[in-house]
C-alpha positions as CSV (number, residue, x, y, z in Angstrom):
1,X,19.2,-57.8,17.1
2,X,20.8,-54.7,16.0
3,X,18.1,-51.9,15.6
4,X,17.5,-49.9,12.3
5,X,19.8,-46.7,12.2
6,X,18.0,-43.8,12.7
7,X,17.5,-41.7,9.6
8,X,19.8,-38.5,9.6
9,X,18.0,-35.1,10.4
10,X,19.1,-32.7,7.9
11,X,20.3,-29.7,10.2
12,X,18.2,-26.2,10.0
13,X,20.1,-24.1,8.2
14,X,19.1,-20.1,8.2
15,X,19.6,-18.6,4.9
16,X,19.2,-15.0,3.6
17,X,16.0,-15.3,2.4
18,X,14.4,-17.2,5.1
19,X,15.6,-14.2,7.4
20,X,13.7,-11.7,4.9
21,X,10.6,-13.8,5.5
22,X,11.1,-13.9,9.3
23,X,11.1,-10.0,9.2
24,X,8.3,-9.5,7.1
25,X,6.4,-11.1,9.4
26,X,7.3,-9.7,12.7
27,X,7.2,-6.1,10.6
28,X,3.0,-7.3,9.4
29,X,2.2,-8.4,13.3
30,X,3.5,-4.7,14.1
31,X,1.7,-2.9,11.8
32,X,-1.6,-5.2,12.2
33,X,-0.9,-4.2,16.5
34,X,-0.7,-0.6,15.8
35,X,-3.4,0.0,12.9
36,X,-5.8,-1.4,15.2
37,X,-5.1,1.7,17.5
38,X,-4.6,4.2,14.6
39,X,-7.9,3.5,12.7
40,X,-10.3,3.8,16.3
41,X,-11.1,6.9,15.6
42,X,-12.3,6.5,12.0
43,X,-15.4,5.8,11.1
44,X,-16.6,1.9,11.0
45,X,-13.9,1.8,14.1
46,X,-10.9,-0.6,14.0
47,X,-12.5,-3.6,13.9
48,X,-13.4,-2.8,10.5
49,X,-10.1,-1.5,9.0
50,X,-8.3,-4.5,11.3
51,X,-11.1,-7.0,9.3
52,X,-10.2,-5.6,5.9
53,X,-6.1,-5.4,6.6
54,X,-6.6,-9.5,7.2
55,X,-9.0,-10.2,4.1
56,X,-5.9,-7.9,2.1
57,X,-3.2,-9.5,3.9
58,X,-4.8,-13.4,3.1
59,X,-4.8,-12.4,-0.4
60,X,-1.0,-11.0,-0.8
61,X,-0.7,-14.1,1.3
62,X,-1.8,-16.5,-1.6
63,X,-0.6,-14.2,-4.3
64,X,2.6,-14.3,-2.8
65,X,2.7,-18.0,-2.9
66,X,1.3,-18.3,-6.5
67,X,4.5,-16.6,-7.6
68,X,6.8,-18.4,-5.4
69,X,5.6,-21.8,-7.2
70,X,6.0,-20.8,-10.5
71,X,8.4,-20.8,-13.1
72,X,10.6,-17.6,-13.4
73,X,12.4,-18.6,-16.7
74,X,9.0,-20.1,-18.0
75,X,7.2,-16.7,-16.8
76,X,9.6,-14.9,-19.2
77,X,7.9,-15.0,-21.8
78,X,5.2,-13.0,-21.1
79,X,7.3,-10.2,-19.9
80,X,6.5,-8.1,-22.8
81,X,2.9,-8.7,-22.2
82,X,3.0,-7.8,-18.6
83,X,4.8,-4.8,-19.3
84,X,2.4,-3.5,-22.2
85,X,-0.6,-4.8,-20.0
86,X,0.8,-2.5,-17.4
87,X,1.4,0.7,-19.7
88,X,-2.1,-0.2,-21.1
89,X,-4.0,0.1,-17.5
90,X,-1.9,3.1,-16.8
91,X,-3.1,5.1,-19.5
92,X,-6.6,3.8,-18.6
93,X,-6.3,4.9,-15.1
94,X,-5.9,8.4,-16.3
95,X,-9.3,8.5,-18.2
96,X,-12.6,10.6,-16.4
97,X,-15.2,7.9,-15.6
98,X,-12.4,5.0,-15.2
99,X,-10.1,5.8,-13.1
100,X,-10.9,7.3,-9.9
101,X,-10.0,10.8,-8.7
102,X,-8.7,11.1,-4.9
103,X,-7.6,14.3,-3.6
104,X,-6.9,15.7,-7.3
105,X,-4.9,12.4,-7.7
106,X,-6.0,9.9,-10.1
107,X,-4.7,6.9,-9.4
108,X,-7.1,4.3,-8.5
109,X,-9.6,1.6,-10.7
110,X,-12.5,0.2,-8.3
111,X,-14.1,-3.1,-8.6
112,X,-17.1,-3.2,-6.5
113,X,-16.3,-1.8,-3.4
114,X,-13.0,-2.5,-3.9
115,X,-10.2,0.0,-5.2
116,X,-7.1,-1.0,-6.5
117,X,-3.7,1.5,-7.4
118,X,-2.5,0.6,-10.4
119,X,0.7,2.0,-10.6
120,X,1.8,-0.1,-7.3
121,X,1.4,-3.4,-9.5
122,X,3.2,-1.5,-13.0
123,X,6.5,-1.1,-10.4
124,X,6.6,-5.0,-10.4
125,X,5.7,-5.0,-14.1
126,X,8.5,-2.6,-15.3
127,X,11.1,-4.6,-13.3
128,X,10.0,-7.5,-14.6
129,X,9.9,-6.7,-18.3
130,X,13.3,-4.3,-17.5
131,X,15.0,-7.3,-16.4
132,X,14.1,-9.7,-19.0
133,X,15.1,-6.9,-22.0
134,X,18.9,-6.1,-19.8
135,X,19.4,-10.5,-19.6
136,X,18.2,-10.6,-23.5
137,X,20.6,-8.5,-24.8
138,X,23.2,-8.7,-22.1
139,X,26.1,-9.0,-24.9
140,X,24.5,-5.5,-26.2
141,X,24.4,-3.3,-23.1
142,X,27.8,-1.5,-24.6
143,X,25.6,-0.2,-27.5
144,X,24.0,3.1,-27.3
145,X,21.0,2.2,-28.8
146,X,20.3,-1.3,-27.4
147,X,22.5,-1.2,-24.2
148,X,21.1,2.5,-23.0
149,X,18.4,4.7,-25.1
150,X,15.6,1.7,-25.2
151,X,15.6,0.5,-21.8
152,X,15.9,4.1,-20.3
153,X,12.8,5.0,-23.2
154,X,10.9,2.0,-21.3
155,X,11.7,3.3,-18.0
156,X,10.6,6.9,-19.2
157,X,7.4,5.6,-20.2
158,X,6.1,3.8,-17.0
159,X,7.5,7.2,-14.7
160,X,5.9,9.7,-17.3
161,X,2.6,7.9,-16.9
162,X,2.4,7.8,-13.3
163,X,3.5,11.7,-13.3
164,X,0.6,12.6,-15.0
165,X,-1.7,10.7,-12.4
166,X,0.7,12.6,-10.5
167,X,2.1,10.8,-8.1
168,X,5.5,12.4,-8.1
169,X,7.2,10.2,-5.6
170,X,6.3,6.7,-6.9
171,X,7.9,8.0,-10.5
172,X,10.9,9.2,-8.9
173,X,11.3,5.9,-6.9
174,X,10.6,3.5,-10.1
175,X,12.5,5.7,-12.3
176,X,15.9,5.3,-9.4
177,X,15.4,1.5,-9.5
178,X,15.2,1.4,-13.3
179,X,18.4,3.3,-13.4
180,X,20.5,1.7,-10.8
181,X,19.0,-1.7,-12.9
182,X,20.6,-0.6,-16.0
183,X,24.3,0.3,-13.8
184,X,24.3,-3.4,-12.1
185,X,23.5,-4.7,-15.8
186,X,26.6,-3.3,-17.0
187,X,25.3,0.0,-18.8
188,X,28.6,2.3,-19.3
189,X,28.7,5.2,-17.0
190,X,29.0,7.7,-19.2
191,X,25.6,7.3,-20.9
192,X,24.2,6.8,-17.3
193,X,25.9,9.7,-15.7
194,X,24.6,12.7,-17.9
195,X,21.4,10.7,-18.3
196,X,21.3,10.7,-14.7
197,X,21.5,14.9,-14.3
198,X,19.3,15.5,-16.8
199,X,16.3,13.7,-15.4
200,X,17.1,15.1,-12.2
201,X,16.9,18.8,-13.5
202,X,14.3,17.9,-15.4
203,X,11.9,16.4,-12.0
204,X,13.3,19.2,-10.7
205,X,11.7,21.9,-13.1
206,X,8.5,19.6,-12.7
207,X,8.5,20.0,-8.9
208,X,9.3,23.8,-9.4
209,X,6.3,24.4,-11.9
210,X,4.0,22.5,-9.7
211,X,2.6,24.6,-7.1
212,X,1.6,22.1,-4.9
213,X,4.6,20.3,-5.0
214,X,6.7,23.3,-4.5
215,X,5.1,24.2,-1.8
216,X,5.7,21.1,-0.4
217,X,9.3,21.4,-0.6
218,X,9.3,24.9,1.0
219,X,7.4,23.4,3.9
220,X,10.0,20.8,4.5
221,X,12.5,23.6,5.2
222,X,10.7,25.3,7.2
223,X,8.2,23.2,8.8
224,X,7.4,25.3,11.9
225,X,6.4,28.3,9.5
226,X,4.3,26.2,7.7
227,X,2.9,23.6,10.2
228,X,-0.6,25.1,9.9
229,X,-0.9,24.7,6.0
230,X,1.3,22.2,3.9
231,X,3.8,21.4,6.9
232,X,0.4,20.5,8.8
233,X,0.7,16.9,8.8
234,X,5.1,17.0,9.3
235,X,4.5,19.1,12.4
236,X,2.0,16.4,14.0
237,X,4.2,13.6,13.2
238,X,7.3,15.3,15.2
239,X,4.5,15.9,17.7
240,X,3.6,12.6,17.8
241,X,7.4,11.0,18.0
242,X,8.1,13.8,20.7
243,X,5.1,12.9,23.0
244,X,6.2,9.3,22.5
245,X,9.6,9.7,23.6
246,X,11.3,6.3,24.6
247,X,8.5,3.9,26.4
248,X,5.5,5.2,24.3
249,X,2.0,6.3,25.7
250,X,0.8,3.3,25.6
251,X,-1.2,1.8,22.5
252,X,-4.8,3.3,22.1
253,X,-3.4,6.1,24.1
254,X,-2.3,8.4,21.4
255,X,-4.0,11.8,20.7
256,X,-2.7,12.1,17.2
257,X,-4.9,9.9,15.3
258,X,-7.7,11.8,17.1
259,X,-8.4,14.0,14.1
260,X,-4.7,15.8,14.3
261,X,-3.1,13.8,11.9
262,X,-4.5,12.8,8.5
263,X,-3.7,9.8,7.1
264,X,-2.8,8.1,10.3
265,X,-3.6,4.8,9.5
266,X,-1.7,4.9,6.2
267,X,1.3,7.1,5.3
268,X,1.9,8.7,8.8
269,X,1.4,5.6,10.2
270,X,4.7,5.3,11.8
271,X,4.2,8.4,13.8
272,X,1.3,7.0,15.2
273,X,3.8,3.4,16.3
274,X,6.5,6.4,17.8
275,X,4.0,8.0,19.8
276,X,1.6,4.9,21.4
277,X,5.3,1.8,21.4
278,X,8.2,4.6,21.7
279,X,11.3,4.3,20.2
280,X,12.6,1.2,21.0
281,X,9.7,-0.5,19.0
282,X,10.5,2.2,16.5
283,X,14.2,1.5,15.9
284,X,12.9,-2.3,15.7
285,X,11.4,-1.6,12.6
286,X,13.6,0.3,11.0
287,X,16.8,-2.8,12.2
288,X,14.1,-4.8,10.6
289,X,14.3,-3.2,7.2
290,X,17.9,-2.8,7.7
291,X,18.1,-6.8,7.8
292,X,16.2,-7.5,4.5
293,X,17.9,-5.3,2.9
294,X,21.2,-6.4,4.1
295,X,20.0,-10.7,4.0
296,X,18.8,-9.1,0.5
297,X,22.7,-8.8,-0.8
298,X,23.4,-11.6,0.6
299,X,20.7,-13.9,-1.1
300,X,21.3,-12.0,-4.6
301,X,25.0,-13.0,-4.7
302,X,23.6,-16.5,-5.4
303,X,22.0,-15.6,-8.7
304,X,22.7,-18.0,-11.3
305,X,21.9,-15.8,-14.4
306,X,21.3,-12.0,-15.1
307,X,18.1,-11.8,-15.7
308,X,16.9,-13.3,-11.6
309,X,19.9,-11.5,-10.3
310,X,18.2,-8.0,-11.8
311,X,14.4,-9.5,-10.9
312,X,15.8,-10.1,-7.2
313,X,17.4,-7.0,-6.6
314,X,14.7,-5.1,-8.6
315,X,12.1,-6.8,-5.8
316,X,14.5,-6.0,-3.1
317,X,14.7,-2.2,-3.9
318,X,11.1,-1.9,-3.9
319,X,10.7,-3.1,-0.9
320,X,13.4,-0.7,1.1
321,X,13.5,2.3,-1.2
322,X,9.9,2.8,-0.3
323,X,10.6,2.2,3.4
324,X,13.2,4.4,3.1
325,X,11.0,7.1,1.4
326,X,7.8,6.7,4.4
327,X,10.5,6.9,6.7
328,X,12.1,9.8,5.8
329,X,8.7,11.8,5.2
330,X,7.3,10.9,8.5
331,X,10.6,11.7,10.2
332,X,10.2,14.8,8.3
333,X,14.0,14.1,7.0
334,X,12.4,14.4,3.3
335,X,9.8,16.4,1.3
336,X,6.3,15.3,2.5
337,X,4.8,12.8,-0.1
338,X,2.1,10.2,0.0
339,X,3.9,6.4,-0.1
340,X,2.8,3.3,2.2
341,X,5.4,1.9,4.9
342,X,5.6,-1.4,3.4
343,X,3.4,-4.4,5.4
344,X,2.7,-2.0,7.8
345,X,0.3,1.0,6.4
346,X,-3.7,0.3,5.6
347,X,-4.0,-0.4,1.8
348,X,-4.6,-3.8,0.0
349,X,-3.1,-2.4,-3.3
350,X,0.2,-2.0,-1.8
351,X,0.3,-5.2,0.4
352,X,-0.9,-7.2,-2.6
353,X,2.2,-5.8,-4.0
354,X,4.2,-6.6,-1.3
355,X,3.0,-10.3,-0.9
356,X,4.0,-10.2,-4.4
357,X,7.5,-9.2,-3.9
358,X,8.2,-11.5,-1.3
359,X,6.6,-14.3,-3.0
360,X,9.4,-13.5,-5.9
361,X,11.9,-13.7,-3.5
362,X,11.0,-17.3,-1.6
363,X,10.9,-18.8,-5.6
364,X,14.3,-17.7,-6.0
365,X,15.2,-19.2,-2.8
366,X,13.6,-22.3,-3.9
367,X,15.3,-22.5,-7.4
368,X,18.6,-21.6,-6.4
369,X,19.9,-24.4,-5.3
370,X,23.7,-23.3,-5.1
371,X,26.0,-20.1,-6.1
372,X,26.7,-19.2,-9.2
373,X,29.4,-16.6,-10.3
374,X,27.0,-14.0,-12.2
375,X,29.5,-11.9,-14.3
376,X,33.0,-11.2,-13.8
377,X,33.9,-8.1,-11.8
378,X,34.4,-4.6,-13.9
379,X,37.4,-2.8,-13.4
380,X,37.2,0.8,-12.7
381,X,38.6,1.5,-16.4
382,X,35.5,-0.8,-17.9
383,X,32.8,1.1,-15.6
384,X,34.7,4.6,-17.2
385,X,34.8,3.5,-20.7
């Protein structure tokens, strides 16, 4: 008697987006290792932080997984209402005795004991609603009207809100993801390209009228003359990376946290990792960015329409462009400016965010089930024209 055939395995295969999960999980154990040694110091010890980091992290966790099981092209048609819903709590953020002031930044609605960012959540609503309006009117995008002045109007609005909160460097990183949206949607260059000066000149007179912010920029070019007012915390972190060196202290050895460096737990975070793990563990997290990003073009090639192709890579930049950003400020390789290292920093508003952004992600992995030519490739007299 013969016996039954065994039933064939199907072999583990390793896609793009299963390596973006893999690193966003080694990149959360990290930063859940090191804020345990960053927040001792602070008051309610790390226990406390480390307790409120896992009660944040379960809830991305599940939010992230609410989004992965839904339906994209069903979730569509609320975009509109997501994206007014977003402009709508923006504005509200900005009114005394709603939103909540922080360091003459006004950012933040609480709920209970709880305090939420609301402009971290309107980056995922303006890609989201950005996205659906480029796919709607793909066969438009030629028009000045419809293919350029409206979307970039919709953009305007969500970065001129969040300027007024200010938060100068979130607008600036939403309004470069909106515009290179627009340029893989097939917007001509030559609406983008002027557009593209003029906001710059303009954020640059806004930087330049802003005292704070100037000085800001003034301290990143000369950070040793200024390490003992606005170049304070850029000075500790190079402190911190040199006293580091290769092998690291040793975690809960560090002396920066120790009242030297503000914000050690949250935006400088990273300085805290080069001093206490060195940089070996240091160049592991940036090769870990490096790979979702990269596993990120991979996995968007498969799109099978505009709109999840824009979504995708909308999700994608949000992730890395505010890497990149941290990174570069802590480094001191860019103007100091307040932005979370992405599933690493303390914050539930911007790991909610994050769970969110992945969880967008593992859906499209789930739904696309194989590739699909998006659009035909532009040739360089097209892109001109």
């Amino acid at each position: 008697m013969s016996s039954p055939s065994a039933v064939p395995r199907r072999p583990l295969r390793i896609t793009p987006a299963s390596v973006i999960v893999i690193c966003v999980a080694a990149l959360v154990v990290l930063g859940l290792v090191v804020l345990f040694s960053a927040s001792s110091p602070i008051k309610g010890g790390p226990y406390a932080y480390l307790y409120k980091q896992f009660i944040f992290l379960a809830v991305a966790i599940a939010a992230g997984w609410v989004v992965a099981m839904v339906d994209l092209e069903q979730l569509r048609k609320f975009a509109w209402v997501v994206g007014v819903l977003a402009l709508v709590a923006l504005l509200f953020v900005l009114i005394p005795g709603i939103g909540i002031k922080v360091n003459g930044a006004r950012r933040w609605v609480g709920f209970g004991g709880v305090r939420l960012q609301v402009s971290e959540f309107a980056k995922l609503a303006m890609v989201f609603s950005l996205a659906h309006y480029l796919a709607l009117n793909q066969s438009k995008l030629h028009d000045l009207l419809r293919g350029f002045i409206i979307p970039l109007g919709w953009i305007g609005l969500f970065s001129g809100l969040i300027i007024l909160e200010p938060d100068f460097g979130a607008a600036f990183l939403l309004g470069t993801i909106g515009v290179v949206l627009l340029f893989l949607a097939g917007v001509r260059l030559k609406f983008l390209l002027p557009a593209i000066g003029s906001l710059l000149v303009l954020f640059a007179l806004l930087v330049l009228f802003n005292p704070l912010r100037l000085q800001r920029v003034l301290s990143f070019l000369d950070p040793e003359a200024n390490r003992q007012g606005t170049g304070y915390q850029p000075w500790q972190a190079m402190l911190a990376f040199a006293a580091g060196g290769v092998d690291g202290v040793g975690l809960g050895n560090g002396r920066q946290q120790n009242a030297f460096l503000p914000e050690a737990h949250t935006d400088y975070i990273f300085a805290i990792m080069g001093e206490e793990m060195g940089l070996i563990f240091t160049l592991t997290v940036v090769i870990l960015f490096v790979t979702i990003f990269v596993a990120g073009l991979l996995h968007v090639r498969r799109a099978p329409n505009l709109f999840q192709f824009l979504l995708v890579t909308g999700a994608l930049l949000l992730i890395c462009l505010q890497a990149i950003i941290n990174l570069g400020v802590v480094t001191s390789l860019l103007p100091s400016k307040g932005m979370a290292l992405p599933f690493i920093s303390a914050g539930g508003s911007n790991l909610l965010l994050m769970g969110l952004l992945v969880g967008v992600i593992i859906n499209s992995a789930r739904t696309w089930e194989r590739p699909t030519p998006l659009v035909r490739r532009r040739s360089l007299t097209e892109v001109v024209a």
